[in-house]
ZAPAZA-754839 format. One record per residue: x, y, z negated of N, C-alpha, C, O in turn; residue in one letter; chain. Coordinates in Angstrom, 2 decimals. Each point is the difference from the previous one (the first is absolute). Layout:
      n_u      n_v      n_w     ca_u     ca_v     ca_w      c_u      c_v      c_w      o_u      o_v      o_w  vexlum  lokol
        X        Y        Z        X        Y        Z        X        Y        Z        X        Y        Z       A      A
...
END
This chain:
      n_u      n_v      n_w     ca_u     ca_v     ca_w      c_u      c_v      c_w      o_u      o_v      o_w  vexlum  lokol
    -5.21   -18.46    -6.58    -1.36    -0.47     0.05    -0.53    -0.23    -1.42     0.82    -0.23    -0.89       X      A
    -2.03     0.28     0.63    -1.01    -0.06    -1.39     0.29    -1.44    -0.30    -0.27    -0.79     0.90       X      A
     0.81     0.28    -2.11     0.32    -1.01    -1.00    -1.31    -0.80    -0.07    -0.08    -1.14     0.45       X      A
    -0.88     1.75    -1.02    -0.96    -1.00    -0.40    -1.79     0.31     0.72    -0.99    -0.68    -0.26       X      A
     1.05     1.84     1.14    -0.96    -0.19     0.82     0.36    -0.19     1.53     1.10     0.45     0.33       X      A
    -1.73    -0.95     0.49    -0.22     0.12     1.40    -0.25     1.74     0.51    -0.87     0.78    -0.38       X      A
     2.05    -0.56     1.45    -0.13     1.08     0.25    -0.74    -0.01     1.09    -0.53    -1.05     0.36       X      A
     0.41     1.93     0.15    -1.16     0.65     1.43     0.69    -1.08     0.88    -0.32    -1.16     0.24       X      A
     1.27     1.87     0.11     1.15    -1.03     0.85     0.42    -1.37     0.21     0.21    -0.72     0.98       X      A
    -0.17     0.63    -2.07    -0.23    -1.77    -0.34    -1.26    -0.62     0.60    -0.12    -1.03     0.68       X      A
    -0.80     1.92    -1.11    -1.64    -0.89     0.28    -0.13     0.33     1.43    -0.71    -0.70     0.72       X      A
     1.43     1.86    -0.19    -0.48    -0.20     1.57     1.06    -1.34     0.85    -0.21    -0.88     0.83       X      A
     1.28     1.34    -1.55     1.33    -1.33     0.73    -0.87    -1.26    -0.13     0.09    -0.85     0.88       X      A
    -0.93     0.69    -1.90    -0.27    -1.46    -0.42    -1.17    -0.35     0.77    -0.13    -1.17     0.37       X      A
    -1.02     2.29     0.01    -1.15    -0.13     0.77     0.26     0.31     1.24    -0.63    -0.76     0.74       X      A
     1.31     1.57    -0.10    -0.16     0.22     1.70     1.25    -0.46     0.50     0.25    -0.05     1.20       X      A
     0.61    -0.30    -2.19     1.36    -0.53     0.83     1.05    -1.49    -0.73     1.17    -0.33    -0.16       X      A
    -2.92    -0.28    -0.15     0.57    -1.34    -0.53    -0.22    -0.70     1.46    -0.84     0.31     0.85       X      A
     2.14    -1.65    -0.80    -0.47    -0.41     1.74    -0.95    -0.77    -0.32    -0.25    -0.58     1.05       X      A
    -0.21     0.32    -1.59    -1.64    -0.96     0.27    -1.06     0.73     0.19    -1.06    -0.61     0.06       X      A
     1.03     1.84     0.07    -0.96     1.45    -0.14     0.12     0.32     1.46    -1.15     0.13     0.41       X      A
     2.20     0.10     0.78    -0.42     0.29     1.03    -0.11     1.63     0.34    -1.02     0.57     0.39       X      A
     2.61     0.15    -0.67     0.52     1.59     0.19    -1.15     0.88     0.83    -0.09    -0.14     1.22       X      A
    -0.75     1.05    -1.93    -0.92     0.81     0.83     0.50     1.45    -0.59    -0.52     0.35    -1.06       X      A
     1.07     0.14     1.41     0.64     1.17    -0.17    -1.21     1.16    -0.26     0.02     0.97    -0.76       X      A
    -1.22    -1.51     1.78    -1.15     1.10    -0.21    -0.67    -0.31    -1.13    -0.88     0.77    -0.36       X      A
     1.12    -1.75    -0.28    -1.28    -0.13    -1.12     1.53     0.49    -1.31    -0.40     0.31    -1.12       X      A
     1.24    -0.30     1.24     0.84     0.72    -1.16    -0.27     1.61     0.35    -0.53     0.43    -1.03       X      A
     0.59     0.24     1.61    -0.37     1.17     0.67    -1.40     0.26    -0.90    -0.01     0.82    -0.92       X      A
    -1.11    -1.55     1.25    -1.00    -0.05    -0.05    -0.13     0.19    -1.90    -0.34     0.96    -0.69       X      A
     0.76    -2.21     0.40     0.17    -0.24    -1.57     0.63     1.75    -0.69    -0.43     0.65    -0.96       X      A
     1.32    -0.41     1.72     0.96     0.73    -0.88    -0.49     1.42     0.27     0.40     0.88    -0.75       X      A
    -1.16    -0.60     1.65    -0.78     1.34     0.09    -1.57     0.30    -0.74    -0.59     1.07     0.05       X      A
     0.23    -2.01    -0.58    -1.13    -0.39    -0.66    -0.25     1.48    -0.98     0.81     0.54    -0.75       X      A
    -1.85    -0.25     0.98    -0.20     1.35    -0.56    -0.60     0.10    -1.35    -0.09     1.03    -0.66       X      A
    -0.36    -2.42     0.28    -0.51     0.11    -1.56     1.70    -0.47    -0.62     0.33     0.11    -1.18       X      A
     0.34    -0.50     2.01     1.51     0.49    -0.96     1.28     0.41     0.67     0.81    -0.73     0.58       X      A
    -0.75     2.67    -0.88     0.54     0.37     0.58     1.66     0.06    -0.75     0.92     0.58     0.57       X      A
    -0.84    -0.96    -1.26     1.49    -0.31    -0.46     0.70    -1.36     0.86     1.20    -0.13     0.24       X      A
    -2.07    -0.63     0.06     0.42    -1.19     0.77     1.25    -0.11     0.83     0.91    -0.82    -0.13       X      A
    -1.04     1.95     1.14     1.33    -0.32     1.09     1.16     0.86    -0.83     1.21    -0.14    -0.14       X      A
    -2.29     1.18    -0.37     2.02     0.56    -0.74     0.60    -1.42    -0.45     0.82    -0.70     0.60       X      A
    -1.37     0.51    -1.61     0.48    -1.07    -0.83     0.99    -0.81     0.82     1.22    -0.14    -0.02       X      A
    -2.26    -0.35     0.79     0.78    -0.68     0.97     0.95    -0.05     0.70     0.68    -0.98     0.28       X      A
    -0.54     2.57     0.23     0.74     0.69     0.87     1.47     0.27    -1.10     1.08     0.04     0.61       X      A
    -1.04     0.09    -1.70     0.82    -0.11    -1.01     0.45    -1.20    -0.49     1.05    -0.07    -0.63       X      A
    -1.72    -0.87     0.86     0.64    -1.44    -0.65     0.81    -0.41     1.17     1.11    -0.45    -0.26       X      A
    -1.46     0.53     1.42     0.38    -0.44     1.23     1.54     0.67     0.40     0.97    -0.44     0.63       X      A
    -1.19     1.40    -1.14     0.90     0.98     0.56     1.57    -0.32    -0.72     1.09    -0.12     0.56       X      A
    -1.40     0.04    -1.84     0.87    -0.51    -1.32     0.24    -1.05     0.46     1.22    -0.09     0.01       X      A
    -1.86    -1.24     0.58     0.54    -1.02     0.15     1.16    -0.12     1.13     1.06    -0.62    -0.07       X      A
    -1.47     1.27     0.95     1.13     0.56     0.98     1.06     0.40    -0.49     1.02    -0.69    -0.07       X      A
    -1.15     1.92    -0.37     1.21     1.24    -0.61     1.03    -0.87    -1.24     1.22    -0.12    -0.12       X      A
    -2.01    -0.22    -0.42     0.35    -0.55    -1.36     0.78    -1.65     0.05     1.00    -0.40    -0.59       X      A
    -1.88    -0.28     1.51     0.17    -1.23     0.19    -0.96    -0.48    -1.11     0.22    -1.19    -0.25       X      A
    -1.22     1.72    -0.51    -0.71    -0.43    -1.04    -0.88    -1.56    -0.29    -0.49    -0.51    -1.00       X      A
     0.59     0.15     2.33    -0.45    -1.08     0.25     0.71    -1.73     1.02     0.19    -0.41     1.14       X      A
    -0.08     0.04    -2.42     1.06    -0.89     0.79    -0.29    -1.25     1.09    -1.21    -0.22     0.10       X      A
     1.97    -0.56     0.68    -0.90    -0.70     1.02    -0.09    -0.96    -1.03     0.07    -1.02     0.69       X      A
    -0.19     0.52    -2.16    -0.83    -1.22    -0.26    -1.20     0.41    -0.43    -1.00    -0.71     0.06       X      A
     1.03     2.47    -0.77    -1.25     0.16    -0.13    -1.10     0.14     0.97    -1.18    -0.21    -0.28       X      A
     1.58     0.55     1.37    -0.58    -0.31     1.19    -0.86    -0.79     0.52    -1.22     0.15     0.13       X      A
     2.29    -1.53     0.32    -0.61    -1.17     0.22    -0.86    -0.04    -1.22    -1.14    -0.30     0.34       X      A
     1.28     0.52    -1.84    -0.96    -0.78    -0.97    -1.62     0.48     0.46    -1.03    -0.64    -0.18       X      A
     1.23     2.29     0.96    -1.54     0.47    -0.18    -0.47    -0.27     1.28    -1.21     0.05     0.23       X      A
     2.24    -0.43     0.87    -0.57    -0.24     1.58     0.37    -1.18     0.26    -0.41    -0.38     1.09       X      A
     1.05    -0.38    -1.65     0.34    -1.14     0.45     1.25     0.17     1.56     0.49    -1.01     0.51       X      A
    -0.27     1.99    -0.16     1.11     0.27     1.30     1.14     0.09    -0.91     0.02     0.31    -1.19       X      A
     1.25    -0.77     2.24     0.84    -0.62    -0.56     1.24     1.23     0.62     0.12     0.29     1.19       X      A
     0.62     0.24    -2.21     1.06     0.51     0.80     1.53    -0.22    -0.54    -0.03    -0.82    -0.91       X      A
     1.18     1.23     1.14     1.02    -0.87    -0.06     0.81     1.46    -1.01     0.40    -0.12    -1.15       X      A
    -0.36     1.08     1.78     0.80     1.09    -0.46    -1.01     1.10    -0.17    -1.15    -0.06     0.44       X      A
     1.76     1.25    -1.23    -1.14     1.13    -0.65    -0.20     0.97     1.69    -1.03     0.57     0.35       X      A
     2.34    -0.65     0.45    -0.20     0.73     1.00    -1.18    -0.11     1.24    -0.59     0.70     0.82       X      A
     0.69    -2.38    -1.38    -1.21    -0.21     0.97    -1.43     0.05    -0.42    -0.99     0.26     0.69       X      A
     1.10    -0.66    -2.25    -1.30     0.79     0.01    -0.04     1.41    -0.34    -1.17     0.34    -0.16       X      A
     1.94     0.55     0.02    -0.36     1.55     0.17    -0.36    -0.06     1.46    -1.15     0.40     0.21       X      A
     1.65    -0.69     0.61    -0.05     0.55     1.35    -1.85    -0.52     0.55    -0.86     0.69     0.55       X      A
     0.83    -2.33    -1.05    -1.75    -0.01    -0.06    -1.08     1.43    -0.57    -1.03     0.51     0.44       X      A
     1.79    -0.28    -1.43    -1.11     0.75    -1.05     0.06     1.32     0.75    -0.85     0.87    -0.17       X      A
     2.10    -0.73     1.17     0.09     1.66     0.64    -1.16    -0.47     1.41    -1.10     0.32     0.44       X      A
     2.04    -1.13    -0.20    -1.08    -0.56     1.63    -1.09    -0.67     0.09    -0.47    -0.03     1.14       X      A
    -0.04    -0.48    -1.87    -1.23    -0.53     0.00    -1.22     0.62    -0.90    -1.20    -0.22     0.19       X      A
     1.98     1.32    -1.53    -0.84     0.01    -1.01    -0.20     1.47     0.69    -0.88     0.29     0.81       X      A
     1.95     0.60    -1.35     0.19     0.77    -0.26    -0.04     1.19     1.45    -0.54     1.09    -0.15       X      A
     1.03    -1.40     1.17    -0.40     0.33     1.19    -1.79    -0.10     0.82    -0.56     1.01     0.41       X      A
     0.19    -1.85    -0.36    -1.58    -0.39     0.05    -0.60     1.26    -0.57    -0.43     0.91     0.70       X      A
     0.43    -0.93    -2.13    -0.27     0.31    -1.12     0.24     1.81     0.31    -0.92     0.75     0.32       X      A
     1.89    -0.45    -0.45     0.48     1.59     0.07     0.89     0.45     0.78     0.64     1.03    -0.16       X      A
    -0.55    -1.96     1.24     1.05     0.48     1.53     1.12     0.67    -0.25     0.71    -0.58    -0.82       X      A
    -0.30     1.60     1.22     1.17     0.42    -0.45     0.15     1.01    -0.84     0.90     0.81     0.21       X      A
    -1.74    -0.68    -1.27    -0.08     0.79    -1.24     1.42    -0.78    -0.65     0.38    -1.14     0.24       X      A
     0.15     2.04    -1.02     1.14     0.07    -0.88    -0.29    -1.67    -1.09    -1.05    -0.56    -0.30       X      A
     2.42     0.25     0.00    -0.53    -0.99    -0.70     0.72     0.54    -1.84     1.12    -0.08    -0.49       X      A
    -2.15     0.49     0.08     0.80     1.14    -1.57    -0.86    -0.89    -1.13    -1.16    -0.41     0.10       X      A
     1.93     0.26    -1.00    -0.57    -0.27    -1.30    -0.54     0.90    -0.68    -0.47    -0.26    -1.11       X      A
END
């Protein structure tokens, strides 16, 4: 993940899937297809993907941008496959 800016990924974890925000899967959809920026879901679709594959993202950085709490990396990969990443691109490949 980017050192000293906020990535795509980050700012969506932190806006549509902080728990005081209230999970709408259609308005990330919505956000991330946005046609005045069409780099958006790659981006996304690449940070996301890395965090999976890679483990690039650990569960404290997690909780820091959503405030959800997880215990082991397996469980939150398996969120980011089933909740994020499935929704998101169903059963498209998950490739860095």
């Amino acid at each position: 993940m980017k050192q000293n800016q906020e990535s795509i990924m980050e700012y969506v974890l932190g806006l549509f899937f902080h728990v005081n925000h209230g999970l709408e899967i259609n308005d990330v959809k919505k956000y991330l297809s946005n046609t005045n920026a069409l780099h958006r879901n790659q981006e996304f679709k690449k940070e996301i993907a890395e965090a999976i594959i890679n483990e690039a993202l650990s569960p404290q950085q997690f909780e820091k941008l959503t405030g959800e709490e997880f215990e082991t990396q397996k469980e939150l990969s398996q969120f980011l496959i089933n909740d994020i990443w499935k929704p998101l691109y169903g059963d498209e490949p998950i490739k860095a």
